[in-house]
C-alpha positions as CSV (number, residue, x, y, z in Angstrom):
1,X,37.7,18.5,13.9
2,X,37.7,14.4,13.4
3,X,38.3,12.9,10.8
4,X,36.3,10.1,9.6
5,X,37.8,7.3,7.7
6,X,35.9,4.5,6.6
7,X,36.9,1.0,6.3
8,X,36.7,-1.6,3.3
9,X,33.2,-3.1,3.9
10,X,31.6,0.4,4.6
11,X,33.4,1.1,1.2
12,X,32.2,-1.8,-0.4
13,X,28.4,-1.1,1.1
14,X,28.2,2.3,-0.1
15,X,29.6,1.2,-3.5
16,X,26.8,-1.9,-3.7
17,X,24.0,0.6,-2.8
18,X,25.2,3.0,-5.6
19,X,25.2,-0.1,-8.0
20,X,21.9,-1.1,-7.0
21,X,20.6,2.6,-7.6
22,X,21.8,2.7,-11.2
23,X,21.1,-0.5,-12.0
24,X,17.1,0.4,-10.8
25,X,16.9,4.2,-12.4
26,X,15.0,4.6,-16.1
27,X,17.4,4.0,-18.8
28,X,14.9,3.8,-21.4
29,X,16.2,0.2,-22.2
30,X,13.3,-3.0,-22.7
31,X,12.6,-4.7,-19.6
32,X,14.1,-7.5,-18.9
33,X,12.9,-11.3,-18.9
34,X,12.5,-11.2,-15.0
35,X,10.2,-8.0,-15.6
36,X,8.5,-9.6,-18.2
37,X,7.4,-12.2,-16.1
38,X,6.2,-10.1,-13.0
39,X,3.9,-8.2,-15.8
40,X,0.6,-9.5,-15.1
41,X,-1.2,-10.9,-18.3
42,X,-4.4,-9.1,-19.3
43,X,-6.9,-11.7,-18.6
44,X,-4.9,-11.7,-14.9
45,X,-6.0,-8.0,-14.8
46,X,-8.8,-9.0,-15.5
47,X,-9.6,-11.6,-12.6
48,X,-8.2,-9.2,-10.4
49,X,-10.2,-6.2,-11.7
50,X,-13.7,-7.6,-11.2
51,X,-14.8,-9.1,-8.1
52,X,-13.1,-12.7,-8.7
53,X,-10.8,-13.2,-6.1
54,X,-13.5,-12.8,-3.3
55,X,-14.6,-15.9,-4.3
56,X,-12.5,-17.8,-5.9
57,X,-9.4,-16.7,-4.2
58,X,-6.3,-14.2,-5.6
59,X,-4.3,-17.7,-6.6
60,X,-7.5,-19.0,-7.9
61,X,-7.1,-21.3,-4.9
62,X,-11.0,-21.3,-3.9
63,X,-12.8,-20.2,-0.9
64,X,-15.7,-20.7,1.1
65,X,-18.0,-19.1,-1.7
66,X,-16.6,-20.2,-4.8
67,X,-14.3,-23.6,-6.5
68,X,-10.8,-23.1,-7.3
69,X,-10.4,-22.2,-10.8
70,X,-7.4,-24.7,-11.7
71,X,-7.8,-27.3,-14.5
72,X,-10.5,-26.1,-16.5
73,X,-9.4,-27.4,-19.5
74,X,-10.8,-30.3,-18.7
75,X,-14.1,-29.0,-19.0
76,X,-14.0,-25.8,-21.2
77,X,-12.8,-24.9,-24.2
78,X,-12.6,-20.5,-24.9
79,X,-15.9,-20.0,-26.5
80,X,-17.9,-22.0,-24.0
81,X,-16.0,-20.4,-20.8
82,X,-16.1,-17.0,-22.7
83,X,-20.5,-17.4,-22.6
84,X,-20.6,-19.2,-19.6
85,X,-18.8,-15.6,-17.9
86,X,-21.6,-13.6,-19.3
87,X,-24.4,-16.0,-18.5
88,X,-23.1,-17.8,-15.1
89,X,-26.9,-18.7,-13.9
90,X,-28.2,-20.0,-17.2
91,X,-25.3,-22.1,-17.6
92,X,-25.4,-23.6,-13.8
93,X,-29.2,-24.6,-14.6
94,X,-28.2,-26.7,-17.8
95,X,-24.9,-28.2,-16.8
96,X,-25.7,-31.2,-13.9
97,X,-21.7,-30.6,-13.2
98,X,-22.3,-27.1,-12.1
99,X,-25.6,-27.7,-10.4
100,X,-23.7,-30.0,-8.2
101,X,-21.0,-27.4,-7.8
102,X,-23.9,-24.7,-7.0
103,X,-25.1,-27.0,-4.1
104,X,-22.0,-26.7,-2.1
105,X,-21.2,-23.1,-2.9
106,X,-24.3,-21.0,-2.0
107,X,-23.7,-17.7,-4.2
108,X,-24.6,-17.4,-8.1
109,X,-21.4,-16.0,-9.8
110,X,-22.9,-12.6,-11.3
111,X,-22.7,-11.7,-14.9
112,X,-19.7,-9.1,-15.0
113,X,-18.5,-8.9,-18.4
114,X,-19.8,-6.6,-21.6
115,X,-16.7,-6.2,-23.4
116,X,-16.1,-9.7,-25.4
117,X,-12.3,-8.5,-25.1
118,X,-11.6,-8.5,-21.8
119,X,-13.9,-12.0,-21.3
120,X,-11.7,-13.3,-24.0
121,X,-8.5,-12.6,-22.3
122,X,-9.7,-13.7,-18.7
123,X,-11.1,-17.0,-20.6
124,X,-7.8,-17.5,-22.0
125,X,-5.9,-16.6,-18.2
126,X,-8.5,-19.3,-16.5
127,X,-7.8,-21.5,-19.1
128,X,-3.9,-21.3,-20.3
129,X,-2.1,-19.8,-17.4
């Protein structure tokens, strides 16, 4: 029979891999700040629920079909964003900054949202995040 022995870096391998283990099993303690961070915020569940990022991108970068969605602010405020998601087409024909917006992407932005909840959050993710 042979005898294995193993050196100090397999040691020190096997030991790391046991750390990292622990360290990852449920221990019934509060996440910490980095996994409070990679929690998406409800309005970002939002955007990704619904059909948003096939036009507007998953980064909110923009596409072919629809504007990036960064530095809204500028032009929204909550309550206005918040009726402009359930009335996208109404809102395009009264607004000569969307019109012009509407002329280079082709596709009306469908009405998606019933629940004021979950348009408030996304409102506040467009706008605030």
């Amino acid at each position: 029979m042979t005898l294995v022995t193993w050196g100090p870096l397999v040691r020190a391998a096997v030991l790391a891999a046991g750390s990292i283990a622990a360290a990852c099993s449920p221990s019934g303690d509060a996440p910490g700040p980095a996994a409070a961070a990679a929690t998406p915020s409800p309005g970002r569940l939002v955007y990704l629920a619904e059909p948003c990022p096939t036009c507007h991108g998953h980064g909110r970068e923009g596409t072919n079909t629809g504007p990036a969605l960064h530095g809204l602010r500028a032009h929204w405020d909550e309550d206005t964003l918040a009726r402009f998601l359930h009335q996208p087409v109404a809102f395009k024909l009264a607004d000569p900054r969307l019109a012009t917006l509407a002329l280079r992407y082709k596709s009306d932005m469908p009405a998606l949202f019933a629940d004021p909840a979950r348009v408030s959050a996304l409102a506040r993710y467009l706008l605030f995040e």
